[in-house]
C-alpha positions in Angstrom: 0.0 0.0 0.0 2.8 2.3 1.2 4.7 1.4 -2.3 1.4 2.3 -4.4 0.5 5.5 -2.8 4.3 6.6 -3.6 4.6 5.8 -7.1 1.2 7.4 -7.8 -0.9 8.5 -3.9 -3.4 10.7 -6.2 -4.5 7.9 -8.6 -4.4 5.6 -5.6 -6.5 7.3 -3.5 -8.9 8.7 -6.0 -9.8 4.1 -6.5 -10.0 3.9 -3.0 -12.2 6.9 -2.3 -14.7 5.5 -5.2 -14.2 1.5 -4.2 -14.3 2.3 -0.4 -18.4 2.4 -0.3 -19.0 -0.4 -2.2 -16.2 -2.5 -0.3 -18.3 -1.9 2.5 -21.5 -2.8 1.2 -19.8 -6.3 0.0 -18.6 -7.0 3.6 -21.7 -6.1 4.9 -23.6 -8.2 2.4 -25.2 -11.8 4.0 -23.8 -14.5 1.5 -26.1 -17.3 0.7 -24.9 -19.9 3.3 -25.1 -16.9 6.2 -29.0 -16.4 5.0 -29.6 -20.0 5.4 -28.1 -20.1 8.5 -30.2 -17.2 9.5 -33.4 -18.6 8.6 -32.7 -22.2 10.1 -31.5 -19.8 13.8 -35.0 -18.1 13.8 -36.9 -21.3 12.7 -35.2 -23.1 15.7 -36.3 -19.9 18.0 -39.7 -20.1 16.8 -39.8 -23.4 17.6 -38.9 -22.9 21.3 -41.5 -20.2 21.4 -44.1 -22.8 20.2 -45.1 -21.3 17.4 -45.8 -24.2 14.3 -44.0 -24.1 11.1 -46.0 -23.7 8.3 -48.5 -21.1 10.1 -48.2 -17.2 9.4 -46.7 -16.3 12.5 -43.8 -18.6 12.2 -43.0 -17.1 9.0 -43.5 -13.7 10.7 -41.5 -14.5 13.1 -38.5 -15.6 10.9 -38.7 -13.2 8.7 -38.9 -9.9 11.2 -35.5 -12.4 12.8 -33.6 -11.9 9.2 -34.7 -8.5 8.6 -33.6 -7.1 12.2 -30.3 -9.7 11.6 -30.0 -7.7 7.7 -30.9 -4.2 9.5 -27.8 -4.5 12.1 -25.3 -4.7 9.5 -26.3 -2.3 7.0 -27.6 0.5 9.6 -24.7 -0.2 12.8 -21.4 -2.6 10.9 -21.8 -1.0 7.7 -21.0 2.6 9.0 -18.4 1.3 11.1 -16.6 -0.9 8.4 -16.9 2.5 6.5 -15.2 4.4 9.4 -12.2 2.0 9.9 -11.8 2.1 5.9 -11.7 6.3 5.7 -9.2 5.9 9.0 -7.4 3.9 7.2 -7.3 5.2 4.1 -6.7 8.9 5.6 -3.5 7.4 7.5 -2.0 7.0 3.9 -3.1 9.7 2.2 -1.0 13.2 1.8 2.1 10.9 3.7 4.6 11.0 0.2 5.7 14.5 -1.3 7.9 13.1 -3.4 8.9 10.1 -5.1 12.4 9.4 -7.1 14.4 6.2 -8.6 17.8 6.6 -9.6 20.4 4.2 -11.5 24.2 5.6 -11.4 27.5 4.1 -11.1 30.2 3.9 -8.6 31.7 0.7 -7.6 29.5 -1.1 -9.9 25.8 -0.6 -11.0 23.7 1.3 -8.1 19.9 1.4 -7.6 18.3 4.3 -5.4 14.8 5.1 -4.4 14.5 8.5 -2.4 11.1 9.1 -1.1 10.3 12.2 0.6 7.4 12.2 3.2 5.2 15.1 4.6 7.1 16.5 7.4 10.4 16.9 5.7 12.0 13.5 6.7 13.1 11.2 3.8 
């Protein structure tokens, strides 16, 4: 990460800025097995509350289960997932100035990279 934001921070952080939402929304996203898993959960609960499959209320009751399941991560994890991503992301951003790579000669072949941070330290 540190490598990409100094060979080009703007183009870097202009993808992450526009992939950052949708990231998100992925991670906050129930896959297919975690649905399942939440439906079977809620059938078991309506179970113990003696309510009988098939009937109206036990589908109530495992739908309203998977929709207040669904509703915790888009409305609370989402926005947190979101926050730790823009913390992150904010730690790289503006940290190189300046980026250069050098080849020269002196006892043989020599390589250089000189990066120069905010701050003035290199």
């Amino acid at each position: 990460m540190r490598l990409a934001c100094a060979i080009s921070g703007e183009a870097i952080y202009k993808w992450f800025d526009q992939a950052a939402p949708g990231w998100a929304v992925q991670k906050t996203t129930p896959s297919g097995k975690t649905d399942y898993e939440w439906h079977v959960v809620a059938a078991v609960q309506a179970r113990g509350k003696g309510l009988k499959d098939g009937t109206p209320e036990f589908q109530k009751f495992v739908d309203d289960d998977y929709q207040r399941r669904l509703e915790e991560l888009e409305k609370i994890k989402r926005p947190q997932l979101r926050g730790e991503i823009n913390r992150y992301l904010e730690y790289f951003r503006g940290m190189v100035r300046s980026v250069g790579f050098f080849i020269g000669e002196k006892d043989g072949v020599e390589l250089g990279l000189r990066v120069e941070l905010e701050g003035g330290g290199e």
